[in-house]
Chimera marker file (.cmm) of the C-alpha trace (Angstrom):
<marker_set name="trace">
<marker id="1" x="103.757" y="100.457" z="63.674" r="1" g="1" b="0" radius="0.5"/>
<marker id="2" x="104.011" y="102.420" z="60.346" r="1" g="1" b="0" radius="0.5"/>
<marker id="3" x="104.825" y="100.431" z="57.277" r="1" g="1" b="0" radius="0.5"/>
<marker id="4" x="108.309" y="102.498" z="57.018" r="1" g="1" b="0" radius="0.5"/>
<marker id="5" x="109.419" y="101.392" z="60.169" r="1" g="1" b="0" radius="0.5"/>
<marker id="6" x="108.586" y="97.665" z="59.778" r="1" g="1" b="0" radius="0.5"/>
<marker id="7" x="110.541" y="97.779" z="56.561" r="1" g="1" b="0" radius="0.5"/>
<marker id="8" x="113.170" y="99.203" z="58.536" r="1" g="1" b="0" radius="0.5"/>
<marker id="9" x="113.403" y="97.001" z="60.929" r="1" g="1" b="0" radius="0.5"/>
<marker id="10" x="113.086" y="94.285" z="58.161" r="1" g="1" b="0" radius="0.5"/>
<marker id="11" x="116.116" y="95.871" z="56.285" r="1" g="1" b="0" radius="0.5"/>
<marker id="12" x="117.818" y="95.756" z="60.081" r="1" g="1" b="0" radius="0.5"/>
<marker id="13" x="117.754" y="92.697" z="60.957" r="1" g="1" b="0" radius="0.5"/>
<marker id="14" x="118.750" y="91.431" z="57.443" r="1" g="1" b="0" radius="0.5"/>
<marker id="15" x="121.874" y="93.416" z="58.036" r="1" g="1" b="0" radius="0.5"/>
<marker id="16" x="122.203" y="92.329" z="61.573" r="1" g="1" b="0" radius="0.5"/>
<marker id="17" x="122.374" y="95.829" z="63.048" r="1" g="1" b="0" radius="0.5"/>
<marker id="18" x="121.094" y="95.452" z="66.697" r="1" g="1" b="0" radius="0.5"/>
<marker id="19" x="122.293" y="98.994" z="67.414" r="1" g="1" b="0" radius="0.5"/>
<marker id="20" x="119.801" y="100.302" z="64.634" r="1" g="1" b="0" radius="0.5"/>
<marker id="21" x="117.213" y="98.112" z="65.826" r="1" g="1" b="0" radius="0.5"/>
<marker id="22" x="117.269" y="99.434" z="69.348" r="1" g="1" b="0" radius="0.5"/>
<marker id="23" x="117.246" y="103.167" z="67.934" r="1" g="1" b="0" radius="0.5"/>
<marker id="24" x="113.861" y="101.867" z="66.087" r="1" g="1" b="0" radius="0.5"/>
<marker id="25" x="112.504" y="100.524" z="69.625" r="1" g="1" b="0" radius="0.5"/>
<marker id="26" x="112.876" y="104.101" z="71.019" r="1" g="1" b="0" radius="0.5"/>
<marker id="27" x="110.783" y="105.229" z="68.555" r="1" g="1" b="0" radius="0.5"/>
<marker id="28" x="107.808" y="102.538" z="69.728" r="1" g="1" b="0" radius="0.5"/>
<marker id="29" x="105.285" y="104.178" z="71.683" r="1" g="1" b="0" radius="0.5"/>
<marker id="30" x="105.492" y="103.603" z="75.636" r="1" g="1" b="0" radius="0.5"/>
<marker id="31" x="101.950" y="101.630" z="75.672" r="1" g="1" b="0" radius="0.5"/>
<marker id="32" x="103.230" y="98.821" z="73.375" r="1" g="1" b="0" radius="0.5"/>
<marker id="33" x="105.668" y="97.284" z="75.844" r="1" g="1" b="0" radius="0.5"/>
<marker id="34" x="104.845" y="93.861" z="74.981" r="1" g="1" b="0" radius="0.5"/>
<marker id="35" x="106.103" y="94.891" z="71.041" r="1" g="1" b="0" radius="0.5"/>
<marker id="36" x="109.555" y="96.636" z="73.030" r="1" g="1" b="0" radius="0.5"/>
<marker id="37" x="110.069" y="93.549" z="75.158" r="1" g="1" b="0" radius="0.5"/>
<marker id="38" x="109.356" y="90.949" z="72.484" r="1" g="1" b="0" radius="0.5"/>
<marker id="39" x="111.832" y="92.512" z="69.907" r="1" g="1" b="0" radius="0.5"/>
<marker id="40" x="114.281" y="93.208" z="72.695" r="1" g="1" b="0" radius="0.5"/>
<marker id="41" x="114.488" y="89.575" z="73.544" r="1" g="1" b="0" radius="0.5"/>
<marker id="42" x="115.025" y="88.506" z="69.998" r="1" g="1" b="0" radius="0.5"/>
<marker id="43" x="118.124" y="91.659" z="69.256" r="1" g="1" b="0" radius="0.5"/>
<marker id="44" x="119.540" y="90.277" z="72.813" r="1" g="1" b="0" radius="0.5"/>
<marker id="45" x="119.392" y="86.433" z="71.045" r="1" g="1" b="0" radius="0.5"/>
<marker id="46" x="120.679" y="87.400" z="68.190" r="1" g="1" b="0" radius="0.5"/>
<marker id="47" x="117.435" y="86.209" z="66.541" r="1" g="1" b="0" radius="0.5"/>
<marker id="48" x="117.141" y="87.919" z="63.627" r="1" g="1" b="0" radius="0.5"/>
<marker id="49" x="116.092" y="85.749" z="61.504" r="1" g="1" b="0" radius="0.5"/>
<marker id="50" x="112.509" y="85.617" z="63.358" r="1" g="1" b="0" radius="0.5"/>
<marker id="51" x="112.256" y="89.393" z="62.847" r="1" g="1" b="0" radius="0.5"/>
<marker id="52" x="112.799" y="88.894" z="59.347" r="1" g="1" b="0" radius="0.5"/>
<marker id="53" x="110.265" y="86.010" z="59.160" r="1" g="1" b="0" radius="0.5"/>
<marker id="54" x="107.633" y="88.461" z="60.905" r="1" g="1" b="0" radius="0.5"/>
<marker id="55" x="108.845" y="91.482" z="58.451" r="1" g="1" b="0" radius="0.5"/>
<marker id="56" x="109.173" y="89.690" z="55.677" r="1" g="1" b="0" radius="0.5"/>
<marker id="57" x="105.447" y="90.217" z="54.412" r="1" g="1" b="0" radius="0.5"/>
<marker id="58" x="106.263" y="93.537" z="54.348" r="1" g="1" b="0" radius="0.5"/>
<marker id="59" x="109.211" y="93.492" z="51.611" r="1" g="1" b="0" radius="0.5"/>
<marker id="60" x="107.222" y="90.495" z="49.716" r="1" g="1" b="0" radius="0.5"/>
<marker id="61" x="103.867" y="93.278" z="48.958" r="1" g="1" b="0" radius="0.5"/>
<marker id="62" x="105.443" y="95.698" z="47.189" r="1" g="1" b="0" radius="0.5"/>
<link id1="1" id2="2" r="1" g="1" b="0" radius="0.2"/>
<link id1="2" id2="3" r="1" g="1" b="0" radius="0.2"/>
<link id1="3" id2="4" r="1" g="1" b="0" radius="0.2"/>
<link id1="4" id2="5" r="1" g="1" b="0" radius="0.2"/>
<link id1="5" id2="6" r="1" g="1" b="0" radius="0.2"/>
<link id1="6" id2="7" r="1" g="1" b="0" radius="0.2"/>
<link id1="7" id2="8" r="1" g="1" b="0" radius="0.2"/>
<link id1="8" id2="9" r="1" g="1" b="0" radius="0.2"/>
<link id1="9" id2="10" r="1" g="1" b="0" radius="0.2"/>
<link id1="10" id2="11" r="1" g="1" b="0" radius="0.2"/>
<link id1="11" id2="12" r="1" g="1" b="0" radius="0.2"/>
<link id1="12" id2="13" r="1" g="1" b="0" radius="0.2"/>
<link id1="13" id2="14" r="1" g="1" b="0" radius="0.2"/>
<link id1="14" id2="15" r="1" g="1" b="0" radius="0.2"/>
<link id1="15" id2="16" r="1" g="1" b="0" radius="0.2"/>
<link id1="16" id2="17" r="1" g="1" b="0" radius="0.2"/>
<link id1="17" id2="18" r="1" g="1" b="0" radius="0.2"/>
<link id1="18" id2="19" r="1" g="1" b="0" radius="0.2"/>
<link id1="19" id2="20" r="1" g="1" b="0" radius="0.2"/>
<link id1="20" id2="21" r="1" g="1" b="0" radius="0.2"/>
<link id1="21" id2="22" r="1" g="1" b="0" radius="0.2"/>
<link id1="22" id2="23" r="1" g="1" b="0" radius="0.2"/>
<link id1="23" id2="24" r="1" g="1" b="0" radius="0.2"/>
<link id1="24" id2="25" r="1" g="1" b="0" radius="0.2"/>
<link id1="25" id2="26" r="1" g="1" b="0" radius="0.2"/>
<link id1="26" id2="27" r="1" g="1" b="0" radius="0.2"/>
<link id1="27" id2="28" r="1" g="1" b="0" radius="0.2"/>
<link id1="28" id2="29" r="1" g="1" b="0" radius="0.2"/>
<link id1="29" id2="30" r="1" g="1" b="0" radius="0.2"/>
<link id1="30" id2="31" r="1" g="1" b="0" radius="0.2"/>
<link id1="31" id2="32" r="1" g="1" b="0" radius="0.2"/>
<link id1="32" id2="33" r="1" g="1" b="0" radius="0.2"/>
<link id1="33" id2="34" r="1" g="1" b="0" radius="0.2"/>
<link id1="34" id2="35" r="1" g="1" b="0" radius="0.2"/>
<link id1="35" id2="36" r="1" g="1" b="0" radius="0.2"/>
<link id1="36" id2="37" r="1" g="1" b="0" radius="0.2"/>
<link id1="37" id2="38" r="1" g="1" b="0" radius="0.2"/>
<link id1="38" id2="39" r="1" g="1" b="0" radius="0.2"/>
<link id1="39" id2="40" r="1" g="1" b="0" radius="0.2"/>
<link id1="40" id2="41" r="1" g="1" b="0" radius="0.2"/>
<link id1="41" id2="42" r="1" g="1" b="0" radius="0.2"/>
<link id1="42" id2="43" r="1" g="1" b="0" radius="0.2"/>
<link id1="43" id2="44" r="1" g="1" b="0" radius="0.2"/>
<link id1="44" id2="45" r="1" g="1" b="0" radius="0.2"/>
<link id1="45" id2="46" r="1" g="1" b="0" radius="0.2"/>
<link id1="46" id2="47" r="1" g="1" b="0" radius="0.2"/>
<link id1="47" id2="48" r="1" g="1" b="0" radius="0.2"/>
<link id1="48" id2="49" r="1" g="1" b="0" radius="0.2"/>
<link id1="49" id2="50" r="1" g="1" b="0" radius="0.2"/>
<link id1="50" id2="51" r="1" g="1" b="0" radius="0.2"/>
<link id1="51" id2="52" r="1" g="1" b="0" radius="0.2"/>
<link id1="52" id2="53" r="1" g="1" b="0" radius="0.2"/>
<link id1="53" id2="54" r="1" g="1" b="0" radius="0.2"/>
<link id1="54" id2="55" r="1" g="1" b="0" radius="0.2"/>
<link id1="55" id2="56" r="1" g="1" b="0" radius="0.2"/>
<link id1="56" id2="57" r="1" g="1" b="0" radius="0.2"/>
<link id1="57" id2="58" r="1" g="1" b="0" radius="0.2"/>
<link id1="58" id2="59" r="1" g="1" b="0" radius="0.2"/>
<link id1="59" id2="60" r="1" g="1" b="0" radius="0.2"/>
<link id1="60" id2="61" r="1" g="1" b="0" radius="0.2"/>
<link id1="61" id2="62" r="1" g="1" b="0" radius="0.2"/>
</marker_set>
């Protein structure tokens, strides 16, 4: 996914939002359903620090 959109999600899931994090996953093109279904599980389990761990590379290059 774009760099903008990982750093959203990274921003996210720092705040929490799951709502905002499943408008993101619409955006996620159909073929990548093992990137939908992976994130899903981890907004349903309230996991967000794992999405930050996986985003965090992102915030940390700039």
């Amino acid at each position: 996914m774009p760099l903008e959109w990982t750093e959203k999600l990274n921003h996210f899931a720092s705040m929490g939002s799951d709502d905002e994090i499943f408008q993101l996953l619409k955006q996620v093109p159909q073929e990548n359903t093992a990137l939908i279904t992976a994130l899903t599980d981890l907004v349903e389990n309230f996991r967000f620090d794992i999405i930050i761990d996986l985003t965090k590379h992102i915030e940390s290059s700039k």
